[in-house]
ROSE-4610 file (N, C-alpha, C; in Angstrom, 1 decimal, always signed):
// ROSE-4610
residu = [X/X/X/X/X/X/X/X/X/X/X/X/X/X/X/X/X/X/X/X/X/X/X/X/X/X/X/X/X/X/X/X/X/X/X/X/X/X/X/X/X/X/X/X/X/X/X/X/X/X/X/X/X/X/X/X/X/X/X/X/X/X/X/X/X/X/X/X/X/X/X/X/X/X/X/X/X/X/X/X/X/X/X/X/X/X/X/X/X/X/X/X/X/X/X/X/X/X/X/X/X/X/X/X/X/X/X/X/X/X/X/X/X/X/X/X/X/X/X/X/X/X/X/X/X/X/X/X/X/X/X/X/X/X/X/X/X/X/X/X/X/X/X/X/X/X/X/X/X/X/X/X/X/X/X/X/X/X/X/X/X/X/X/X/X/X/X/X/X/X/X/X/X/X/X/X/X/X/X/X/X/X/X/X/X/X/X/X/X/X/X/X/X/X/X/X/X/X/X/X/X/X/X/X/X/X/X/X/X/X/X/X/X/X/X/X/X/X/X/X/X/X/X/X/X/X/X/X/X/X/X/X/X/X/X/X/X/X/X/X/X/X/X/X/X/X/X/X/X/X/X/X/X/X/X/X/X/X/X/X/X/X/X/X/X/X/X/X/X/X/X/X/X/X/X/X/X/X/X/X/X/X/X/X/X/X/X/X/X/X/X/X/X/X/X/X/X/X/X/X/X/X/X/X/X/X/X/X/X/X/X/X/X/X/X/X/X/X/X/X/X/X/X/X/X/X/X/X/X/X/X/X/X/X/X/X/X/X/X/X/X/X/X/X/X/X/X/X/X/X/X/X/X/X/X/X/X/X/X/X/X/X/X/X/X/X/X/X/X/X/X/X/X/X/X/X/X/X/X/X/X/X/X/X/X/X/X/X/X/X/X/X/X/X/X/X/X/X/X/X/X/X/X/X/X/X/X/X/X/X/X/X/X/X/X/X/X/X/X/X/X/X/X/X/X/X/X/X/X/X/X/X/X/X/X/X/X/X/X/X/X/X/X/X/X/X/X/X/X/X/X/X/X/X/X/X/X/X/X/X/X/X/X/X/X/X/X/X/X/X/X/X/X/X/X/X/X/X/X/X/X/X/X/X/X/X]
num = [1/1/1/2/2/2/3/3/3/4/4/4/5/5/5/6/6/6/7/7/7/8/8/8/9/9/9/10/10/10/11/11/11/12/12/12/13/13/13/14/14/14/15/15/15/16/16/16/17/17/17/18/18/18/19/19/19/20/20/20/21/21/21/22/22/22/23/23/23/24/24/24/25/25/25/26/26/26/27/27/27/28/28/28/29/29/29/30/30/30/31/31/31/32/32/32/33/33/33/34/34/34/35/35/35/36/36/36/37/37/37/38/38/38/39/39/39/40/40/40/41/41/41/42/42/42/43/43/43/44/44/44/45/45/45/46/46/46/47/47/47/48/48/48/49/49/49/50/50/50/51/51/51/52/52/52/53/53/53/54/54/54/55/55/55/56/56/56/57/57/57/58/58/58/59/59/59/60/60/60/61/61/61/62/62/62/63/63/63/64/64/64/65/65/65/66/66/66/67/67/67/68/68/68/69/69/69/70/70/70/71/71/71/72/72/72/73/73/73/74/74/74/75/75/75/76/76/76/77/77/77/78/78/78/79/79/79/80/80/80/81/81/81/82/82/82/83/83/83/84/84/84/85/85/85/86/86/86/87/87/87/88/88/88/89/89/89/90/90/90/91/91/91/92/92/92/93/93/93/94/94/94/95/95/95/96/96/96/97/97/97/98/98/98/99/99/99/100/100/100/101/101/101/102/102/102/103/103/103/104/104/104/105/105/105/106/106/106/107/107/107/108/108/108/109/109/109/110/110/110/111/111/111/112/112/112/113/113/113/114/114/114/115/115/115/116/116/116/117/117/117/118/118/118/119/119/119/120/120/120/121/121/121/122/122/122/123/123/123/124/124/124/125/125/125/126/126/126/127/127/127/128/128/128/129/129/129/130/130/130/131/131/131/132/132/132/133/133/133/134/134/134/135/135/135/136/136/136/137/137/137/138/138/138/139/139/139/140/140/140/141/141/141/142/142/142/143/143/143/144/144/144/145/145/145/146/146/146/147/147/147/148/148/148/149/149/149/150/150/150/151/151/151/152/152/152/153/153/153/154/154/154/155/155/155/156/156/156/157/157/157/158/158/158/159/159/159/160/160/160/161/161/161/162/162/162]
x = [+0.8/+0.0/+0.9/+1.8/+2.9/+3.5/+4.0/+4.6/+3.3/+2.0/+0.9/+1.0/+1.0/+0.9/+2.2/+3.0/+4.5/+4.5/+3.6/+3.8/+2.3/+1.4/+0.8/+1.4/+1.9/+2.0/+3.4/+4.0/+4.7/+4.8/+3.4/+2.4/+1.8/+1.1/+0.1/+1.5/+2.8/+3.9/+4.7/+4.6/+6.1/+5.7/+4.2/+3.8/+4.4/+4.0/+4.8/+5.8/+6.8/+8.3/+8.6/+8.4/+9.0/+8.6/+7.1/+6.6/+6.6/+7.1/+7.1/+5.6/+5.4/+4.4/+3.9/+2.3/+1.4/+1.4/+1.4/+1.7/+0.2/+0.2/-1.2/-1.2/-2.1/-2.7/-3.6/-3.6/-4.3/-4.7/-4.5/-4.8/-6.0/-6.9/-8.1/-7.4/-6.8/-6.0/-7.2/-7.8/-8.3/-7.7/-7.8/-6.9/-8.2/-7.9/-9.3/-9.2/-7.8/-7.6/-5.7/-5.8/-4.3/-4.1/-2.8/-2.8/-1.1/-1.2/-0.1/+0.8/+1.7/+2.6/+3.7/+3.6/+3.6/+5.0/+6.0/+7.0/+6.6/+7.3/+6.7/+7.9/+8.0/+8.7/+10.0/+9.1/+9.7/+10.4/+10.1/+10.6/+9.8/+8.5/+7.7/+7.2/+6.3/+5.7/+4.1/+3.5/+2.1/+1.5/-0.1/-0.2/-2.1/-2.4/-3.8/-4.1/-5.2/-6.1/-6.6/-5.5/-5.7/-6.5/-7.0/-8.1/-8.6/-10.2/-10.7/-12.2/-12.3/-13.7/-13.6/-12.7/-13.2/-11.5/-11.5/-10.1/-10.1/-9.1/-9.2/-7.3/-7.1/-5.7/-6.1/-5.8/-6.2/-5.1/-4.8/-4.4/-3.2/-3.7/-2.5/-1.5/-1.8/-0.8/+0.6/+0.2/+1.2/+2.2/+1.4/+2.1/+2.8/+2.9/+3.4/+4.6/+4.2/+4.8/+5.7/+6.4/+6.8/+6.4/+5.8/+5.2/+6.8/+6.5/+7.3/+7.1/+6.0/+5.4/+4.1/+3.5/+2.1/+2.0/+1.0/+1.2/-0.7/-0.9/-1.9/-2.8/-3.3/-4.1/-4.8/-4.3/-4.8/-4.7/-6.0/-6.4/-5.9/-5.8/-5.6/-6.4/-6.5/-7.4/-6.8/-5.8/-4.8/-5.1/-6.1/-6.5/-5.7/-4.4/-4.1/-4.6/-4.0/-4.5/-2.8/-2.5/-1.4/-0.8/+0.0/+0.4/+1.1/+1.0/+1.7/+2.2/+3.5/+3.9/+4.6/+3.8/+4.2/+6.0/+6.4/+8.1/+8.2/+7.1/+7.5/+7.6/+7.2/+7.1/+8.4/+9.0/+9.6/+8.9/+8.4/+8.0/+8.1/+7.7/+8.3/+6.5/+7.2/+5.6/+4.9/+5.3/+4.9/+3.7/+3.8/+3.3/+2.1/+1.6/+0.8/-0.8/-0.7/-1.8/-2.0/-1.7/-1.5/-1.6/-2.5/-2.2/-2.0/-1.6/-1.1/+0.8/+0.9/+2.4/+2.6/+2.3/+2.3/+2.6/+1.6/+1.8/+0.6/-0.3/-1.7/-2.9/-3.1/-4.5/-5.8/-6.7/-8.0/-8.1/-8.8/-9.3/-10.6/-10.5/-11.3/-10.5/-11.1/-10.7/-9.7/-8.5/-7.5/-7.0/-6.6/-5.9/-4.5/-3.6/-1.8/-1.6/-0.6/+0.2/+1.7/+2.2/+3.5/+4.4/+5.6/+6.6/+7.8/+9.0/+9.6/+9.7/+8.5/+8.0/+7.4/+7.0/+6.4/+5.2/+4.1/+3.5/+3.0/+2.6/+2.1/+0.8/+0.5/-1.2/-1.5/-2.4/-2.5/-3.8/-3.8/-4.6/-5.0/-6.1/-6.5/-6.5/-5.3/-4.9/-6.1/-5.4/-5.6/-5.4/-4.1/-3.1/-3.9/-5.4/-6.6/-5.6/-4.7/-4.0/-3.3/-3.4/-3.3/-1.9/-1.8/-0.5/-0.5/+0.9/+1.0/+2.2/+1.7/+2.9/+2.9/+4.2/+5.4/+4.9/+4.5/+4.0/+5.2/+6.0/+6.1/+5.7/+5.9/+4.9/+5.6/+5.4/+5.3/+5.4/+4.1/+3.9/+2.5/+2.6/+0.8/+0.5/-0.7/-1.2/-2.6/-2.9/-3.6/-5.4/-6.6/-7.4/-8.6/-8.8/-10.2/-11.2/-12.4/-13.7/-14.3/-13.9/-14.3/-13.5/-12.7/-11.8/-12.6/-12.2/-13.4/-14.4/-15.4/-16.6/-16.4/-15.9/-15.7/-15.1/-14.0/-13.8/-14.6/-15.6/-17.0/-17.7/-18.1/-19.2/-18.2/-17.5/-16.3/-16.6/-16.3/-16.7/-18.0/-19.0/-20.6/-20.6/-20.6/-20.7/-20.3/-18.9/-18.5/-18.8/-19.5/-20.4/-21.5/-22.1/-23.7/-23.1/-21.9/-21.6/-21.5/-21.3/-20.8/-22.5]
y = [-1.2/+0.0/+1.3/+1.2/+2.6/+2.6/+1.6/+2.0/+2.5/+2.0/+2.3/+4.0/+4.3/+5.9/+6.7/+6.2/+6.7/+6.7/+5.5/+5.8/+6.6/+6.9/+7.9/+9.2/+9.2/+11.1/+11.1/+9.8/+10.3/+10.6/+9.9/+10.2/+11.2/+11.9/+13.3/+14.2/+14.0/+15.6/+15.1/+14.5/+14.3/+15.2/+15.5/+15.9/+17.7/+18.2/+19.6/+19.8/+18.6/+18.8/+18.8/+17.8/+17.2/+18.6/+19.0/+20.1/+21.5/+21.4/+22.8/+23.2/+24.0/+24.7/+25.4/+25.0/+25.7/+27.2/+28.5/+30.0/+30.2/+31.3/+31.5/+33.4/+33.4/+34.4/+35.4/+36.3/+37.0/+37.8/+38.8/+40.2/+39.6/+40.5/+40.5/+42.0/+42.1/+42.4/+42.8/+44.2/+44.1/+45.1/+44.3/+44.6/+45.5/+46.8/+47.6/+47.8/+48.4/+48.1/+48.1/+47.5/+46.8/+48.1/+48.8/+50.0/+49.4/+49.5/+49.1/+50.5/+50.6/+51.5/+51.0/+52.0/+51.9/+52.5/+52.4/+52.9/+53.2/+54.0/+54.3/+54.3/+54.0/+54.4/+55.8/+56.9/+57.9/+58.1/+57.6/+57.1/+57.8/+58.5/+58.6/+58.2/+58.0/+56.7/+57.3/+56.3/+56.6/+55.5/+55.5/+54.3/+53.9/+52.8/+52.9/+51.8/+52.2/+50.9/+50.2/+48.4/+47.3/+46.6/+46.5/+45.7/+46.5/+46.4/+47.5/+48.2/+49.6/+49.8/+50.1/+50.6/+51.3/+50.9/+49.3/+49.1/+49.8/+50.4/+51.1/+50.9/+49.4/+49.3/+48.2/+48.4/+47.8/+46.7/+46.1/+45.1/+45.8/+46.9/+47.7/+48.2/+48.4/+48.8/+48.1/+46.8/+46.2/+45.5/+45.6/+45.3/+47.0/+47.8/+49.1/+49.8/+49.2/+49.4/+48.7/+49.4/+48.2/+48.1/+47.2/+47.4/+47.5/+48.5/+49.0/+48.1/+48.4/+47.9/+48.0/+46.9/+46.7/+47.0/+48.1/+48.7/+48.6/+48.6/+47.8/+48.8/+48.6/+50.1/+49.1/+49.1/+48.2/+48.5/+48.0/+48.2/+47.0/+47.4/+46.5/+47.1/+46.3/+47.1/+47.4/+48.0/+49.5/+50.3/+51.1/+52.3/+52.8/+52.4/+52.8/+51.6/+52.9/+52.7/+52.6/+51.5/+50.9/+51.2/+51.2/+51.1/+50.2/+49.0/+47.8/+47.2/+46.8/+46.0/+45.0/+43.8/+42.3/+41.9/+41.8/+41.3/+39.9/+38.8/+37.8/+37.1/+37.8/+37.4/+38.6/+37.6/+38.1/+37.7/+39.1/+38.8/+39.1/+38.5/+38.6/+39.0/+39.4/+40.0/+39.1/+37.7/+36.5/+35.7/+36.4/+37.0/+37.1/+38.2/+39.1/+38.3/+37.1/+36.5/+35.8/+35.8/+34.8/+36.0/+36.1/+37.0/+36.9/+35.5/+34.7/+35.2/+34.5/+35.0/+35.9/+37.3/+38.5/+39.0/+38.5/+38.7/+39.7/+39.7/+40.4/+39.5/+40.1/+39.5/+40.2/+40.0/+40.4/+41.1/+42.2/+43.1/+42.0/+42.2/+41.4/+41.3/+40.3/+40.5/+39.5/+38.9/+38.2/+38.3/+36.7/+36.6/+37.0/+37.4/+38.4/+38.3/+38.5/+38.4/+39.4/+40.1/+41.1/+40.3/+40.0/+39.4/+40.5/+40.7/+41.5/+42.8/+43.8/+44.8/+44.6/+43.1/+42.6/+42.2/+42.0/+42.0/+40.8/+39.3/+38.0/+38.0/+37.6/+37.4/+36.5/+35.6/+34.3/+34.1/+33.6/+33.5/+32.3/+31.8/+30.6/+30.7/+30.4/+30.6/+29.9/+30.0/+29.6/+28.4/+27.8/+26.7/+25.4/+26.3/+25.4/+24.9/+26.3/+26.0/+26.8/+26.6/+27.9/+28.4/+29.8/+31.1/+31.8/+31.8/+33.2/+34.0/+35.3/+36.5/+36.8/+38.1/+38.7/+40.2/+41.2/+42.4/+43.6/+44.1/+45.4/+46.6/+47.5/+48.5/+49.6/+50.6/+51.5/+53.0/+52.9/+54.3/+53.8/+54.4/+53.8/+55.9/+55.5/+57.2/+56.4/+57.3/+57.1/+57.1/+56.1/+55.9/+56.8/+57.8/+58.6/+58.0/+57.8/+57.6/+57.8/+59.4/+59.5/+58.5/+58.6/+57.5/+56.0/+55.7/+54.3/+54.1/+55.2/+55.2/+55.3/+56.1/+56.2/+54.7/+54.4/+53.0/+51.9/+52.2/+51.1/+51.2/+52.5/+52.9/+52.3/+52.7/+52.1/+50.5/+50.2/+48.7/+48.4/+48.8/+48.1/+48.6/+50.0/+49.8/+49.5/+48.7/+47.9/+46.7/+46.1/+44.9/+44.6/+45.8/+46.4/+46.6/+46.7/+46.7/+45.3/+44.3/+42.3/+42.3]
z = [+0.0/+0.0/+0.0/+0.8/+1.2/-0.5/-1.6/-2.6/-3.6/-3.0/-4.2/-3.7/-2.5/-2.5/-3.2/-2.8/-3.9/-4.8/-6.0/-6.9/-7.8/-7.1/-7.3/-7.0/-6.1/-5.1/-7.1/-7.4/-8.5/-9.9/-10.3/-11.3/-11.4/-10.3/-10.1/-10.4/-9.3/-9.3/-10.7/-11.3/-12.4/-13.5/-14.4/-15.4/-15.1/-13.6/-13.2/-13.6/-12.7/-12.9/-14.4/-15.0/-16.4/-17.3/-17.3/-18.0/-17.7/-16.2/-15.6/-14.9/-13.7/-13.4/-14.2/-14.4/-15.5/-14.6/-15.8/-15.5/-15.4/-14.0/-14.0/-14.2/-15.0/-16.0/-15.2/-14.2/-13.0/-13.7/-14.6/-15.3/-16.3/-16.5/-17.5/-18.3/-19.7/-20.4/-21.5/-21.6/-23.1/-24.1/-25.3/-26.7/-27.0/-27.9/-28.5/-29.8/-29.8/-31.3/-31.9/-32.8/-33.3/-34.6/-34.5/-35.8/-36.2/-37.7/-38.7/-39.1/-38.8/-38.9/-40.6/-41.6/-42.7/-43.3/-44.0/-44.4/-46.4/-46.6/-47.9/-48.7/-49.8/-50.7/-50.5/-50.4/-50.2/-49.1/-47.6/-46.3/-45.1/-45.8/-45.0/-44.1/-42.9/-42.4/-42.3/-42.6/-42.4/-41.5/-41.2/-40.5/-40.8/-40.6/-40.4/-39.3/-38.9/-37.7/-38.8/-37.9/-38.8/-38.1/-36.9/-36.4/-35.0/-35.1/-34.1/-34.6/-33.6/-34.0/-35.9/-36.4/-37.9/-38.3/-39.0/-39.7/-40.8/-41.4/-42.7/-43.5/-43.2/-43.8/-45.2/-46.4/-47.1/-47.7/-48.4/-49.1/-49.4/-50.6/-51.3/-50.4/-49.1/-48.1/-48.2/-47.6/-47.6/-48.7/-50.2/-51.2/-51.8/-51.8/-51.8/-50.7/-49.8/-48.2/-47.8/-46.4/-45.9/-44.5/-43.8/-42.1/-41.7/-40.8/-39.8/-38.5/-38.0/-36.4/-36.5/-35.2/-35.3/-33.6/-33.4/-32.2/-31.7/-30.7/-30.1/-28.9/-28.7/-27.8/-26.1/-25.1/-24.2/-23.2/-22.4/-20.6/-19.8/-18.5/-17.7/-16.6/-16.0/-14.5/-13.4/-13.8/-12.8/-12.9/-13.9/-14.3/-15.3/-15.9/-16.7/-18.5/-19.6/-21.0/-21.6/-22.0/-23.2/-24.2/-24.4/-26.3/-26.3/-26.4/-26.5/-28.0/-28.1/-29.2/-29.2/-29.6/-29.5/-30.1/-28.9/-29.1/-29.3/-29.4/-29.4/-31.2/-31.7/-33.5/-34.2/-34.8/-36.0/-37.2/-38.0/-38.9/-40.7/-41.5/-43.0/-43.8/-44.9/-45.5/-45.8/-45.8/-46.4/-45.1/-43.7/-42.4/-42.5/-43.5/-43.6/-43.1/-43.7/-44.0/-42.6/-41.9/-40.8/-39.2/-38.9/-37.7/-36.4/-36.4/-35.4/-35.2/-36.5/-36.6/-36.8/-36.9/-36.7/-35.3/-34.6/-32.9/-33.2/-33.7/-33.7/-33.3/-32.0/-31.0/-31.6/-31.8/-32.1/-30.8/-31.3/-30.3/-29.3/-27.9/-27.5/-25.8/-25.1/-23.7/-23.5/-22.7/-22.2/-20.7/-21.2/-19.8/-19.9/-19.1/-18.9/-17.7/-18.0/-17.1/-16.9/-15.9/-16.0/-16.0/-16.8/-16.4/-17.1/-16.0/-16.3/-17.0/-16.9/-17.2/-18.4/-18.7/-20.3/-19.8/-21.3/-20.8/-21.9/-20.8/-21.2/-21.7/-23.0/-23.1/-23.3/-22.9/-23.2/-24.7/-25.2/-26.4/-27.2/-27.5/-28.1/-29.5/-30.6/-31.7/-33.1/-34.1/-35.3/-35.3/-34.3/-34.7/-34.1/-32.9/-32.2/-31.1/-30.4/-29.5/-28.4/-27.2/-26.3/-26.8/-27.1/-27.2/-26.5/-26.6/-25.0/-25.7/-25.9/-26.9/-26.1/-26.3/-25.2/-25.9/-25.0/-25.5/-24.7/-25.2/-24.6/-24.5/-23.5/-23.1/-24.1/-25.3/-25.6/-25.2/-24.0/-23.6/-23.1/-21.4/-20.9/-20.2/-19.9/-19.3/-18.3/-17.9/-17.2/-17.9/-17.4/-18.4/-17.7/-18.4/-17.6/-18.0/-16.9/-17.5/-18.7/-19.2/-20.0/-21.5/-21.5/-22.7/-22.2/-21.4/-21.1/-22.1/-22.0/-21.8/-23.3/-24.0/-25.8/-26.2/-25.6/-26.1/-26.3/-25.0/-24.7/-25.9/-26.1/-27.2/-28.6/-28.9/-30.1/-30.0/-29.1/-29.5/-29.7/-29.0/-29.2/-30.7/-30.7/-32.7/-33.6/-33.3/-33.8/-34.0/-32.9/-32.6/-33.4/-33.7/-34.3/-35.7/-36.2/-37.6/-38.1/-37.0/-37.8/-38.0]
């Protein structure tokens, strides 16, 4: 009986050790909207909102262009508002089609997490499989009610537009 318990208590703890402690995800993280930052020919930079309340980045963009960065607009519930850009993708134009490999989250709510002033998001992919990108912070400010309250309305009509 004493080795039947050993070798359970070693069955239940070995999948931890061998796989590591599953990370647990505390922050409710929401994405509002994802904007494409654009290089031009002439070395301009331009940019449009590529996913969110009103996308307006078209096809021709990226065959004309070259993406620079994909920069991201996001809450946490510290009161502060984000500019977050996904450090965990290196990406090629060939990318484009895939917004997984991009490191572009659909605007929408998440689990995160802070690790080393980064910022973890956990996400249920294309691949039909839990992802976790590495976001760094940009530039955050503080979120007034009033910005809240516009971003709330941004999204419902956005909602009311599918």
């Amino acid at each position: 009986m004493k080795n039947l318990l050993w070798l359970l208590l070693l069955i239940l703890t070995l999948p931890n050790v061998v796989l590591g402690k599953p990370k647990d995800y505390p922050l409710k993280l929401t994405i509002w909207e994802t904007t494409a930052f654009f290089k031009k020919p002439d070395g301009t930079v331009t940019y449009c909102p590529l996913l969110g309340y009103k996308p307006t980045c078209k096809p021709e963009y990226a065959q004309l262009q070259t993406l620079v960065q994909l920069v991201s607009l996001a809450t946490v519930a510290d009161g502060k508002v984000y500019s977050i850009k996904c450090a965990s993708r290196i990406w090629r134009k060939d990318d484009l089609e895939d917004p997984v490999r991009l490191g572009i989250v659909s605007p929408g709510e998440y689990k995160a997490r802070w690790d080393n002033g980064k910022l973890r998001v956990l996400f249920f992919g294309k691949n039909r499989q839990w992802n976790e990108l590495t976001f760094t912070v940009e530039s955050s400010s503080p979120l007034t009610p009033e910005m809240e309250r516009k971003l709330s309305e941004e999204r419902e009509l956005s909602k009311e537009d599918k």
